[in-house]
mmCIF file of the N, C-alpha and C atoms, coordinates in Angstrom:
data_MODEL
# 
_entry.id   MODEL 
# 
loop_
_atom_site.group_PDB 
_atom_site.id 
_atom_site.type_symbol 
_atom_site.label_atom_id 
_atom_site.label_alt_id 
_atom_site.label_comp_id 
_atom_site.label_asym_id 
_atom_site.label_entity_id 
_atom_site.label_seq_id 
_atom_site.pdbx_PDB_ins_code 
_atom_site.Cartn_x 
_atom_site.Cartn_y 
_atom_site.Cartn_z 
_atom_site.occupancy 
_atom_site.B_iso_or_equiv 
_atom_site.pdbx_formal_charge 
_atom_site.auth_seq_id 
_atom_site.auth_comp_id 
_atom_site.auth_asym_id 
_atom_site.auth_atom_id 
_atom_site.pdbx_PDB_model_num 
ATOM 1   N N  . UNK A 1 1  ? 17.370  6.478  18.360  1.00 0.00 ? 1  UNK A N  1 
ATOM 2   C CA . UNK A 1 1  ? 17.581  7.811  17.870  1.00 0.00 ? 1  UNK A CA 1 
ATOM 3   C C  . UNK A 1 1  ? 17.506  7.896  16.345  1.00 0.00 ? 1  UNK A C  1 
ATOM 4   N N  . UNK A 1 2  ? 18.667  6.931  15.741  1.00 0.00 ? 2  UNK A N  1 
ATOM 5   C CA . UNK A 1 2  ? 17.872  7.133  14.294  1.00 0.00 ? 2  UNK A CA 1 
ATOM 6   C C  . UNK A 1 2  ? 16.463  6.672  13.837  1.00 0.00 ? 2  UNK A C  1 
ATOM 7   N N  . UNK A 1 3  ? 15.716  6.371  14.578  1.00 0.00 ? 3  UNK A N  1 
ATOM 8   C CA . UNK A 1 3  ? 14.492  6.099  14.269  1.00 0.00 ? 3  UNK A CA 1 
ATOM 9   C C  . UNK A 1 3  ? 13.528  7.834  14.314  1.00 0.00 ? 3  UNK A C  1 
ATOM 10  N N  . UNK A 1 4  ? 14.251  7.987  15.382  1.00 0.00 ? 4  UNK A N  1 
ATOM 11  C CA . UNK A 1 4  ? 13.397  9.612  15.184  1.00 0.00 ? 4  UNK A CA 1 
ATOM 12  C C  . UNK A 1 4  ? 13.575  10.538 14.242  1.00 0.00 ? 4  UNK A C  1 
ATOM 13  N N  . UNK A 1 5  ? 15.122  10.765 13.889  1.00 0.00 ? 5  UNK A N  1 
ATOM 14  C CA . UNK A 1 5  ? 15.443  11.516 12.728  1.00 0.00 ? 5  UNK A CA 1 
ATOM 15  C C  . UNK A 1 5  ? 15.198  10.793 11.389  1.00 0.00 ? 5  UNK A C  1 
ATOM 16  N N  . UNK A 1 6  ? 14.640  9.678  11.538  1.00 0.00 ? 6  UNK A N  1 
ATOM 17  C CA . UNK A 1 6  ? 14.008  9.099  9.740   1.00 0.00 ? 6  UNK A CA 1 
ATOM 18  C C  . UNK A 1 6  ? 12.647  9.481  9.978   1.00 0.00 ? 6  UNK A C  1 
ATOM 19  N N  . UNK A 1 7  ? 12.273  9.695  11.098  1.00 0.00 ? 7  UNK A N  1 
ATOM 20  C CA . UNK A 1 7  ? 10.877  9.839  11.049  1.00 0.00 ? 7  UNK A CA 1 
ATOM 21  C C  . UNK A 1 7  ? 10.070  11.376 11.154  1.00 0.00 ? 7  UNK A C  1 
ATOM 22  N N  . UNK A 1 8  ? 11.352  11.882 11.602  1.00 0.00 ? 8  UNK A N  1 
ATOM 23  C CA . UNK A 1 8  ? 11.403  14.258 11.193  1.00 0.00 ? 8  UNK A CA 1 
ATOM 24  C C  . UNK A 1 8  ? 11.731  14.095 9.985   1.00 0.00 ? 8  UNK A C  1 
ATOM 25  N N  . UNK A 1 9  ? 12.953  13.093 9.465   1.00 0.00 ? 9  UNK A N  1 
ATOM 26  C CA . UNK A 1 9  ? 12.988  13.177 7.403   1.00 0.00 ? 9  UNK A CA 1 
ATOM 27  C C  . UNK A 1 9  ? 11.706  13.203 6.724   1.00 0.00 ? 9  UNK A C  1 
ATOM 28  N N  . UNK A 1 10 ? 11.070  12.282 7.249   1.00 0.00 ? 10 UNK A N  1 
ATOM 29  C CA . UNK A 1 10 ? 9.469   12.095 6.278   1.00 0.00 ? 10 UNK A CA 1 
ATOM 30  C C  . UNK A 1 10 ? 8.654   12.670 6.839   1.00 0.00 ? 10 UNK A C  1 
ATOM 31  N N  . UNK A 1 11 ? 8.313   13.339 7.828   1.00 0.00 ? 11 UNK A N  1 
ATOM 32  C CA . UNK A 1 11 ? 7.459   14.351 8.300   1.00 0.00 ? 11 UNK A CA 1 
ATOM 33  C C  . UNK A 1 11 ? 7.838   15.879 7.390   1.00 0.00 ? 11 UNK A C  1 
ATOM 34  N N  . UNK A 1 12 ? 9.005   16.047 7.178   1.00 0.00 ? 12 UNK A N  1 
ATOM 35  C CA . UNK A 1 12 ? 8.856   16.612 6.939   1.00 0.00 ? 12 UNK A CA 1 
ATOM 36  C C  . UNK A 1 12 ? 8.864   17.052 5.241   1.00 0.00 ? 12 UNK A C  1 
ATOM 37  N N  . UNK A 1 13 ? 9.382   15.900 4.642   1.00 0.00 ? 13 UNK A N  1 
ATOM 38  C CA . UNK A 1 13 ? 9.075   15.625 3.357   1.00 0.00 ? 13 UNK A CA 1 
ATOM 39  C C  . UNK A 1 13 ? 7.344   15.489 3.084   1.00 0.00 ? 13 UNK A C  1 
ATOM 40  N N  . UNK A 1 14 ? 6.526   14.950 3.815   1.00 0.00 ? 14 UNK A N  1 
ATOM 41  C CA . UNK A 1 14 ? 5.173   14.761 3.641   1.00 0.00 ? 14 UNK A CA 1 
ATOM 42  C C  . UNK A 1 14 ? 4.657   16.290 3.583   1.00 0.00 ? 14 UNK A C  1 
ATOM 43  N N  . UNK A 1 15 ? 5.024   17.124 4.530   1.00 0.00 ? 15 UNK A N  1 
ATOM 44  C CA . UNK A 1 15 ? 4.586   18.332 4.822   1.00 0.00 ? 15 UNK A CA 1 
ATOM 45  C C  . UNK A 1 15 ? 4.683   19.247 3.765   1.00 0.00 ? 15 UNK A C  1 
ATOM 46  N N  . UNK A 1 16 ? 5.971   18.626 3.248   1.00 0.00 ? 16 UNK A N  1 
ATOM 47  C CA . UNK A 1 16 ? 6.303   20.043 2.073   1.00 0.00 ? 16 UNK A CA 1 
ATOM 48  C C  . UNK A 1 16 ? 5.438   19.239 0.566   1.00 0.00 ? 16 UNK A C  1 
ATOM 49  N N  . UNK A 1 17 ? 5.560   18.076 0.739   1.00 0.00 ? 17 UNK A N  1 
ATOM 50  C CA . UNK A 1 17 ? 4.534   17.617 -0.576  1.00 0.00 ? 17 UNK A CA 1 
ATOM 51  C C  . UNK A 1 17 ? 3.103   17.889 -0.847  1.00 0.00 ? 17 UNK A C  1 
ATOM 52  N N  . UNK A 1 18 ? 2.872   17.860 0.703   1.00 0.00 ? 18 UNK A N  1 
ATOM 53  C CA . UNK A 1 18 ? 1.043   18.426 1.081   1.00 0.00 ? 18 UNK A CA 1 
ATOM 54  C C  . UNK A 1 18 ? 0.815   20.051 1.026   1.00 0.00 ? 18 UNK A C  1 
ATOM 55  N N  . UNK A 1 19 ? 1.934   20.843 0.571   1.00 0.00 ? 19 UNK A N  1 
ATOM 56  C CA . UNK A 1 19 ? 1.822   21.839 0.224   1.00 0.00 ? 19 UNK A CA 1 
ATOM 57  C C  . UNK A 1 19 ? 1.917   22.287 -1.004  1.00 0.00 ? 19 UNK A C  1 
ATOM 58  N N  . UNK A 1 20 ? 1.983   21.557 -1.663  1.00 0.00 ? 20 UNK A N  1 
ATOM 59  C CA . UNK A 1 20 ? 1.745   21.995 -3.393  1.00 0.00 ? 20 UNK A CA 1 
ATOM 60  C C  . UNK A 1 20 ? 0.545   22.915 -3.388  1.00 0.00 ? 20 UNK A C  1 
ATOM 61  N N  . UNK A 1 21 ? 1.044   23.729 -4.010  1.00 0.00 ? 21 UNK A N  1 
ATOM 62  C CA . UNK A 1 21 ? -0.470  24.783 -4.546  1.00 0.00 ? 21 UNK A CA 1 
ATOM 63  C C  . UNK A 1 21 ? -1.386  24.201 -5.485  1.00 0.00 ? 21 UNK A C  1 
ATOM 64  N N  . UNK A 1 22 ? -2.317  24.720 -5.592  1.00 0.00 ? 22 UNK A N  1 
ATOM 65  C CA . UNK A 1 22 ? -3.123  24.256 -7.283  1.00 0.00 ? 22 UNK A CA 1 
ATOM 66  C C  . UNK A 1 22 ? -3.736  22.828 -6.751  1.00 0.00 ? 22 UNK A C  1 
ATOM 67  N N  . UNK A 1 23 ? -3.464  21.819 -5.336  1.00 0.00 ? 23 UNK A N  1 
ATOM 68  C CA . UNK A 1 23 ? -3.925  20.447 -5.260  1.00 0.00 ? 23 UNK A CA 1 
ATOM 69  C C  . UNK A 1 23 ? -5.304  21.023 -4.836  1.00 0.00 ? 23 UNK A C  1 
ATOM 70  N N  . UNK A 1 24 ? -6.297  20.361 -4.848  1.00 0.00 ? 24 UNK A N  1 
ATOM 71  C CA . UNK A 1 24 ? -7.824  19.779 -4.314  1.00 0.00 ? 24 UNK A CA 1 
ATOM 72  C C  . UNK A 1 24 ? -7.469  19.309 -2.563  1.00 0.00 ? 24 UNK A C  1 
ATOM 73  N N  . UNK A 1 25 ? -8.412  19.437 -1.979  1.00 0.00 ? 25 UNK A N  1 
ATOM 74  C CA . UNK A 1 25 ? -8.532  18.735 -0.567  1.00 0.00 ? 25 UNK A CA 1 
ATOM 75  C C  . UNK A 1 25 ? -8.369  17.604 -0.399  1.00 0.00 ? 25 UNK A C  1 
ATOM 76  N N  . UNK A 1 26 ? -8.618  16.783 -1.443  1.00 0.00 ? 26 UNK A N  1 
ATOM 77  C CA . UNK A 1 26 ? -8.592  15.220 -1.799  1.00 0.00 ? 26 UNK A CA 1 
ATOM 78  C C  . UNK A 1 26 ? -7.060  15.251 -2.125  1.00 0.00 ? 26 UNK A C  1 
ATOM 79  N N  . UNK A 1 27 ? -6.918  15.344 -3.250  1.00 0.00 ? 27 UNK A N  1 
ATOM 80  C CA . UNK A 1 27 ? -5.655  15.384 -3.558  1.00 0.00 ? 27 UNK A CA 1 
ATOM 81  C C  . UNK A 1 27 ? -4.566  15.347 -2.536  1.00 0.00 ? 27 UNK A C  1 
ATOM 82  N N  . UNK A 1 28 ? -4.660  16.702 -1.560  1.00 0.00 ? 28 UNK A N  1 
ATOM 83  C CA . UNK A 1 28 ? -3.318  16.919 -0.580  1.00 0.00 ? 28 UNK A CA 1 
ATOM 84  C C  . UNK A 1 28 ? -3.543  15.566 0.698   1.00 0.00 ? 28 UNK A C  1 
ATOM 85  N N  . UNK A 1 29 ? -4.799  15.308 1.408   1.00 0.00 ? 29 UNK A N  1 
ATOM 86  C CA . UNK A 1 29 ? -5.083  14.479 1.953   1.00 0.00 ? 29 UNK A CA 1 
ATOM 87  C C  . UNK A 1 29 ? -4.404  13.053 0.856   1.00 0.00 ? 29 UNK A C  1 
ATOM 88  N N  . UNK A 1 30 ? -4.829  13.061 0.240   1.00 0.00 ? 30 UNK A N  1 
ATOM 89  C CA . UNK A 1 30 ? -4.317  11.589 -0.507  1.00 0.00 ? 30 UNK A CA 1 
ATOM 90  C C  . UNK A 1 30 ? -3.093  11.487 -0.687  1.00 0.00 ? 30 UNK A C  1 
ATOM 91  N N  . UNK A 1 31 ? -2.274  12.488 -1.122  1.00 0.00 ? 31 UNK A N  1 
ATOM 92  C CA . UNK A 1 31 ? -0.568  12.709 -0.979  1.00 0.00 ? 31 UNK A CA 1 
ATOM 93  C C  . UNK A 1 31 ? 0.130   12.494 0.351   1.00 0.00 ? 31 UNK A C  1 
ATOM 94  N N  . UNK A 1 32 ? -0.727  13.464 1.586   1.00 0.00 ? 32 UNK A N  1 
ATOM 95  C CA . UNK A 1 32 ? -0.113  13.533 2.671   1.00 0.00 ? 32 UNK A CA 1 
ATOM 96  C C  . UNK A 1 32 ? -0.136  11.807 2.862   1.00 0.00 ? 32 UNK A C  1 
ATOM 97  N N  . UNK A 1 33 ? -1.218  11.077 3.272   1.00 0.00 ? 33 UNK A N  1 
ATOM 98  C CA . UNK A 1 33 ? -2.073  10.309 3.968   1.00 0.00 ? 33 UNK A CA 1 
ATOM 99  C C  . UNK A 1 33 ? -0.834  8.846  3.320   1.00 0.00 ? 33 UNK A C  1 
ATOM 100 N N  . UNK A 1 34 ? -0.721  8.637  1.729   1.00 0.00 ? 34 UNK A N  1 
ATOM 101 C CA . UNK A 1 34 ? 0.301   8.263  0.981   1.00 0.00 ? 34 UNK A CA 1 
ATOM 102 C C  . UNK A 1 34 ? 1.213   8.157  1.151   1.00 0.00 ? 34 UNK A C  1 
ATOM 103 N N  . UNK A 1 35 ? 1.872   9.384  1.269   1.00 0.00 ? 35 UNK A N  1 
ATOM 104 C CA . UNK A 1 35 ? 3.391   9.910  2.003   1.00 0.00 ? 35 UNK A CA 1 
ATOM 105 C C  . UNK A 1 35 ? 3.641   9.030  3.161   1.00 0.00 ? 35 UNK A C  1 
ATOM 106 N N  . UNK A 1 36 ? 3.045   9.151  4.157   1.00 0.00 ? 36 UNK A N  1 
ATOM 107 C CA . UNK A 1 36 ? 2.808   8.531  5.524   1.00 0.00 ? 36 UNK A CA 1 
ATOM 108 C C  . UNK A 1 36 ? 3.078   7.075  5.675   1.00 0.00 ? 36 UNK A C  1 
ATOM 109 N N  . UNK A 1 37 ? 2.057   6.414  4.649   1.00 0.00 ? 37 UNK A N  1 
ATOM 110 C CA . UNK A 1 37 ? 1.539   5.120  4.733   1.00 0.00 ? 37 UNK A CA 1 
ATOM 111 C C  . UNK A 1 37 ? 3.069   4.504  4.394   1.00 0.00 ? 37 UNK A C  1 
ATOM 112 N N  . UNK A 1 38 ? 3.478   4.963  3.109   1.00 0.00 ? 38 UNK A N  1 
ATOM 113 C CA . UNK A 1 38 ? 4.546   4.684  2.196   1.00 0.00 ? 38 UNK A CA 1 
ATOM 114 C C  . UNK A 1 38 ? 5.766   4.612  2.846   1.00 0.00 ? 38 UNK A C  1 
ATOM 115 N N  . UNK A 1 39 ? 6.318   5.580  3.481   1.00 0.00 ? 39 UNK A N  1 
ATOM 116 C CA . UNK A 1 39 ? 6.878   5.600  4.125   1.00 0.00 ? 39 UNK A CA 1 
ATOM 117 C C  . UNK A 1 39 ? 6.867   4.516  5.516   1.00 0.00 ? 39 UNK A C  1 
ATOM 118 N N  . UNK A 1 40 ? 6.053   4.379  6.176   1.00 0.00 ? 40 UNK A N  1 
ATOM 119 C CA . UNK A 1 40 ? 6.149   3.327  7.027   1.00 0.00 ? 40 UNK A CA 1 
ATOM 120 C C  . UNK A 1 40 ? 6.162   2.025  6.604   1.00 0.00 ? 40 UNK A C  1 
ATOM 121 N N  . UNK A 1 41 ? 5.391   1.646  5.737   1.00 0.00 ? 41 UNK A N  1 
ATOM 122 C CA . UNK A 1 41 ? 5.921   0.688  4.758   1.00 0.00 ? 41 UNK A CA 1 
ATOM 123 C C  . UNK A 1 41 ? 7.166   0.137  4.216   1.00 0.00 ? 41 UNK A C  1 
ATOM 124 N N  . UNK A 1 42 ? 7.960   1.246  3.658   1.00 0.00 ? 42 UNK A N  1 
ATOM 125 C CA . UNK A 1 42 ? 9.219   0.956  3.808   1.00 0.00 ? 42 UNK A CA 1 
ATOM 126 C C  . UNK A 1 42 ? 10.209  0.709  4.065   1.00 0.00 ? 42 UNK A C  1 
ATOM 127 N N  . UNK A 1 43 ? 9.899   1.664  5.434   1.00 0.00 ? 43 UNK A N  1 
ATOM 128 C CA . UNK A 1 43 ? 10.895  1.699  6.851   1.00 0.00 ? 43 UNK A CA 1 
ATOM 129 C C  . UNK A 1 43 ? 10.306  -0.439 7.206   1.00 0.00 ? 43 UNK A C  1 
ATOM 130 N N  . UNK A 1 44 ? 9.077   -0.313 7.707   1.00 0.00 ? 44 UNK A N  1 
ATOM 131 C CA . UNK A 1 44 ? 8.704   -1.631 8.517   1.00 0.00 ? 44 UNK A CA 1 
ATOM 132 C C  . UNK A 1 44 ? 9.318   -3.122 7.372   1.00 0.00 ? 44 UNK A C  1 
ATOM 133 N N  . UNK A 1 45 ? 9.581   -2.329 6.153   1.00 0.00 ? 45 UNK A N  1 
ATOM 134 C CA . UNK A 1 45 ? 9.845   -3.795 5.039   1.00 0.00 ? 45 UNK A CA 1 
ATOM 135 C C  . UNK A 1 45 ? 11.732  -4.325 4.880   1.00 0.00 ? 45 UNK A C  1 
ATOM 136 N N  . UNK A 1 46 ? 12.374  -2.966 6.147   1.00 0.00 ? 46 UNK A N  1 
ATOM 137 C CA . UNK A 1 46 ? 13.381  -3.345 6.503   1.00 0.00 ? 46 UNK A CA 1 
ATOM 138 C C  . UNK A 1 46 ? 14.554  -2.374 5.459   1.00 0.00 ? 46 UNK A C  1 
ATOM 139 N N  . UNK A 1 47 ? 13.601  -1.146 4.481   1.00 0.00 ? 47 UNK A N  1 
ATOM 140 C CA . UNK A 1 47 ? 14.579  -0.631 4.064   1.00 0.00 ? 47 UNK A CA 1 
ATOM 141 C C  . UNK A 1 47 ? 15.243  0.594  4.283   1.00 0.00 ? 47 UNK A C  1 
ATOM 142 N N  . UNK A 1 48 ? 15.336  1.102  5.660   1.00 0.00 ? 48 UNK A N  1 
ATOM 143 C CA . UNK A 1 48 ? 15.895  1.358  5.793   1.00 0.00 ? 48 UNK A CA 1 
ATOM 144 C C  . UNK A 1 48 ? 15.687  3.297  5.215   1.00 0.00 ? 48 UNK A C  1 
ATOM 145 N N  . UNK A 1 49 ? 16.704  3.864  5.317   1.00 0.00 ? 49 UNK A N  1 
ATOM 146 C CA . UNK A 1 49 ? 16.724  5.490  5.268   1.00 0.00 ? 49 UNK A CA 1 
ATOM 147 C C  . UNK A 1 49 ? 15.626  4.908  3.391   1.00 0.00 ? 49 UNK A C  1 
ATOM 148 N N  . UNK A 1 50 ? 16.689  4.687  2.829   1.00 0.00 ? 50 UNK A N  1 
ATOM 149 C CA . UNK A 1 50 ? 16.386  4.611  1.726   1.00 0.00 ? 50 UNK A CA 1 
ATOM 150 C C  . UNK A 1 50 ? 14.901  4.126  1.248   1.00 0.00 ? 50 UNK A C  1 
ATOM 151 N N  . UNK A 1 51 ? 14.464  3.030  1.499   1.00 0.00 ? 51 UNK A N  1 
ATOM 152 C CA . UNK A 1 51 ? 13.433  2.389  1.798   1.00 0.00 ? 51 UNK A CA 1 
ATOM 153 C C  . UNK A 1 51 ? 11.792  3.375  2.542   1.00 0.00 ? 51 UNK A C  1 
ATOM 154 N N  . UNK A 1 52 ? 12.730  4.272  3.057   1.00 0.00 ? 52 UNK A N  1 
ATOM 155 C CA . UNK A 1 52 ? 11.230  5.089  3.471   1.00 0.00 ? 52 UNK A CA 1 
ATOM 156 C C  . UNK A 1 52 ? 11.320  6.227  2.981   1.00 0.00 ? 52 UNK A C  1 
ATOM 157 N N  . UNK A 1 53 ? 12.274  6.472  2.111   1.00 0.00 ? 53 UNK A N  1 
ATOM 158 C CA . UNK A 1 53 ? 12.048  7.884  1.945   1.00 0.00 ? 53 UNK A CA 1 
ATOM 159 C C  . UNK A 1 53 ? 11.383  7.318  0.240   1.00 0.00 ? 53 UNK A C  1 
ATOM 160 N N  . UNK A 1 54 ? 11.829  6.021  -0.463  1.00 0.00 ? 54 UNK A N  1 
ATOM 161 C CA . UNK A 1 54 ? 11.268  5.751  -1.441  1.00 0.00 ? 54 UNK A CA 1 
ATOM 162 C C  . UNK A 1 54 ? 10.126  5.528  -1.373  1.00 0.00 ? 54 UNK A C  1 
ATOM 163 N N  . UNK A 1 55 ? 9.698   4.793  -0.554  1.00 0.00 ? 55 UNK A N  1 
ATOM 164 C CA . UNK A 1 55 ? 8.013   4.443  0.093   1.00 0.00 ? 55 UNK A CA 1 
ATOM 165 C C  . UNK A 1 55 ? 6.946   5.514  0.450   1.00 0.00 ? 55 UNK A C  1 
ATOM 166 N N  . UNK A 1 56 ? 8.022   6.717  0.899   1.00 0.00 ? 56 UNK A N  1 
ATOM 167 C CA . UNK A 1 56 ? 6.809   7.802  1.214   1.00 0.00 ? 56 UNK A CA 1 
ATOM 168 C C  . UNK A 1 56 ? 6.563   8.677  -0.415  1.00 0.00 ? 56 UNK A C  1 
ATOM 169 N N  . UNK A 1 57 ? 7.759   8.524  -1.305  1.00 0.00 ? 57 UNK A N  1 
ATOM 170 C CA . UNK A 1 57 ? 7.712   9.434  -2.679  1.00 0.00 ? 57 UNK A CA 1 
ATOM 171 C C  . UNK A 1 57 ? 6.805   8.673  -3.362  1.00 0.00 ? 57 UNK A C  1 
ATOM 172 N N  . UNK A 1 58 ? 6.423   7.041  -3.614  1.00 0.00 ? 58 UNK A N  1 
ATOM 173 C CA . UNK A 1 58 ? 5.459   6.166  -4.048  1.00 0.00 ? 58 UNK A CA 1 
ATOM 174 C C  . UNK A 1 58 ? 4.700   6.371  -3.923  1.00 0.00 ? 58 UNK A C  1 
ATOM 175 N N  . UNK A 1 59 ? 4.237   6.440  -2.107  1.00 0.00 ? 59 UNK A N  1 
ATOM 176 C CA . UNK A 1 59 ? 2.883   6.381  -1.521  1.00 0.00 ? 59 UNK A CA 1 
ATOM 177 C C  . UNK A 1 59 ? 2.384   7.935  -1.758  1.00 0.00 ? 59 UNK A C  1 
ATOM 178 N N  . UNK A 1 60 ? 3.382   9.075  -1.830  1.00 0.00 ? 60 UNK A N  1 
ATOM 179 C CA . UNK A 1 60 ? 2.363   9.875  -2.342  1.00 0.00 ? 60 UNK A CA 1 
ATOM 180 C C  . UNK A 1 60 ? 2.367   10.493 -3.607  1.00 0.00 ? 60 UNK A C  1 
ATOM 181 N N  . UNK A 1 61 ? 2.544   9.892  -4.375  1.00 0.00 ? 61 UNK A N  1 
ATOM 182 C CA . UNK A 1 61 ? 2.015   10.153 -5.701  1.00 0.00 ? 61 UNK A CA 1 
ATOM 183 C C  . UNK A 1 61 ? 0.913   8.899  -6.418  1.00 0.00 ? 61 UNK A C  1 
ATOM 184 N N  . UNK A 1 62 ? 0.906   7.783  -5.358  1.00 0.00 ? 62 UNK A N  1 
ATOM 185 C CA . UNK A 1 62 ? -0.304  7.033  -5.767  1.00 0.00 ? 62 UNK A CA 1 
ATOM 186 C C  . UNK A 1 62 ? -1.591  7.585  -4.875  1.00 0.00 ? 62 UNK A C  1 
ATOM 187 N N  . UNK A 1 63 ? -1.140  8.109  -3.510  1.00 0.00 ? 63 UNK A N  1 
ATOM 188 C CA . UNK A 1 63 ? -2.340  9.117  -2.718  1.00 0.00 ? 63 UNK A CA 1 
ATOM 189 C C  . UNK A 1 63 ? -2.554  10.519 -3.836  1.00 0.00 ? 63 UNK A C  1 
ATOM 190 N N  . UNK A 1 64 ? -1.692  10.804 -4.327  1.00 0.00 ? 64 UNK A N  1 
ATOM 191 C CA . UNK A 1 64 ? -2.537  11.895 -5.042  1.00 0.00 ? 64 UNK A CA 1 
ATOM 192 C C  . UNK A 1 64 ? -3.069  11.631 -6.172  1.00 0.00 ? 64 UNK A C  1 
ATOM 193 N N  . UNK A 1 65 ? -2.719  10.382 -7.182  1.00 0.00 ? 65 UNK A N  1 
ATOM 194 C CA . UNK A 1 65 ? -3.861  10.359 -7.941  1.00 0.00 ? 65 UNK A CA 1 
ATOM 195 C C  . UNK A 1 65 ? -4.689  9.310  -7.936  1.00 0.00 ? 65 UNK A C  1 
ATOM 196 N N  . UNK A 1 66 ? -4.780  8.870  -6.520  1.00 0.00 ? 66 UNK A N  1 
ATOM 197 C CA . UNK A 1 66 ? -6.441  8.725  -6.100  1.00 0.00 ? 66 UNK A CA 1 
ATOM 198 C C  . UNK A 1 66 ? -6.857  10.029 -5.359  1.00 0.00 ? 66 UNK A C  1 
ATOM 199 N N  . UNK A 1 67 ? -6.747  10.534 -4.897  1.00 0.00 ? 67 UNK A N  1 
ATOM 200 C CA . UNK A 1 67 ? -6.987  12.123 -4.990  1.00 0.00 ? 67 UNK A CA 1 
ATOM 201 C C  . UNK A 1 67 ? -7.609  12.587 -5.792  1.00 0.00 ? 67 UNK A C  1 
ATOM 202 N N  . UNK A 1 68 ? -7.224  13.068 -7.376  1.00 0.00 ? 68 UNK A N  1 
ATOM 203 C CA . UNK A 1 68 ? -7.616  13.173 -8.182  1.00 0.00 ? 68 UNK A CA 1 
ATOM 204 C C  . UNK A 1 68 ? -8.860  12.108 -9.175  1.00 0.00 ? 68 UNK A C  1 
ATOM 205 N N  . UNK A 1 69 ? -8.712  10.780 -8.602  1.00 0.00 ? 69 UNK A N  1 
ATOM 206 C CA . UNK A 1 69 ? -9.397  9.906  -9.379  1.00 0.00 ? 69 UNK A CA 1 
ATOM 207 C C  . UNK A 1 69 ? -11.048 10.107 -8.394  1.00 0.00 ? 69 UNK A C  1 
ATOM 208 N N  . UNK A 1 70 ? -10.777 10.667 -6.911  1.00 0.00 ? 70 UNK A N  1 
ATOM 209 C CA . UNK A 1 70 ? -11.773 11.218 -6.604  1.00 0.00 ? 70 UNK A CA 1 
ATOM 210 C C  . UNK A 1 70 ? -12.670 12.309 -6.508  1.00 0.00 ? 70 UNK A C  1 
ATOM 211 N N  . UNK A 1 71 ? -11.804 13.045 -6.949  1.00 0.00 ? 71 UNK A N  1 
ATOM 212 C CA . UNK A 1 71 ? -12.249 14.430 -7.324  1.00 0.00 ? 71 UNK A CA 1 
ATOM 213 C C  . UNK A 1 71 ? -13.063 14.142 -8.536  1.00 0.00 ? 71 UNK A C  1 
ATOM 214 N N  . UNK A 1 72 ? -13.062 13.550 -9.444  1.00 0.00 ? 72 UNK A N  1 
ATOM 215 C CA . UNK A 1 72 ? -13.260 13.359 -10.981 1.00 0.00 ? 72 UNK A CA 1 
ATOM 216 C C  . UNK A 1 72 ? -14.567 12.669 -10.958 1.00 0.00 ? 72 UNK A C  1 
ATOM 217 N N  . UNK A 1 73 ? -14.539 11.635 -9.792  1.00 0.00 ? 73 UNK A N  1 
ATOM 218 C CA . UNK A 1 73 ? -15.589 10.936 -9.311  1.00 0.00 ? 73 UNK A CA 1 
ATOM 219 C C  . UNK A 1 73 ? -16.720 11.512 -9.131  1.00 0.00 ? 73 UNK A C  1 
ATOM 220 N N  . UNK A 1 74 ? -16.343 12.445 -7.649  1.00 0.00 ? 74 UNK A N  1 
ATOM 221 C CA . UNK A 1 74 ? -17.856 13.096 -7.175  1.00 0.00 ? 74 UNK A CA 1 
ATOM 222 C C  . UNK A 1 74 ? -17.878 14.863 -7.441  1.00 0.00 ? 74 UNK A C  1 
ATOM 223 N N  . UNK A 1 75 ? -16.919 15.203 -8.492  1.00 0.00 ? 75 UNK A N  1 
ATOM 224 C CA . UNK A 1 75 ? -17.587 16.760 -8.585  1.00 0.00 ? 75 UNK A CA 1 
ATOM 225 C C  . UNK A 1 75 ? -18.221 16.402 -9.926  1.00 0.00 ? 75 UNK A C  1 
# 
């Protein structure tokens, strides 16, 4: 059971991060996608509430600026 409610915490933290206004398609994909990764990462590295909610705030702010480092790329 607490595995499900850490895992509605970062769903739904991902959701509200992938809604920033003003992001690129890349960008929100790279945040969401980040968010996600990061988060399971954290959780699977044994840390716990803390551990994934830090892992998903990491993973998406390094997904969004590769996001941006792709946007920059191909427009």
């Amino acid at each position: 059971m607490p595995r499900l409610i850490l895992a509605t915490v970062v769903l739904a933290a991902t959701l509200g991060i992938g809604g920033c206004a003003g992001q690129t398609r890349a960008e929100k994909v790279g945040t969401v996608g980040g968010a996600v990764a990061g988060g399971a990462i954290g959780n699977a590295a044994g840390g716990g509430t803390l551990g994934t909610l830090g892992g998903a705030a990491a993973g998406g702010y390094i997904g969004n600026k590769a996001g941006d480092a792709y946007d920059k790329k191909n427009h």
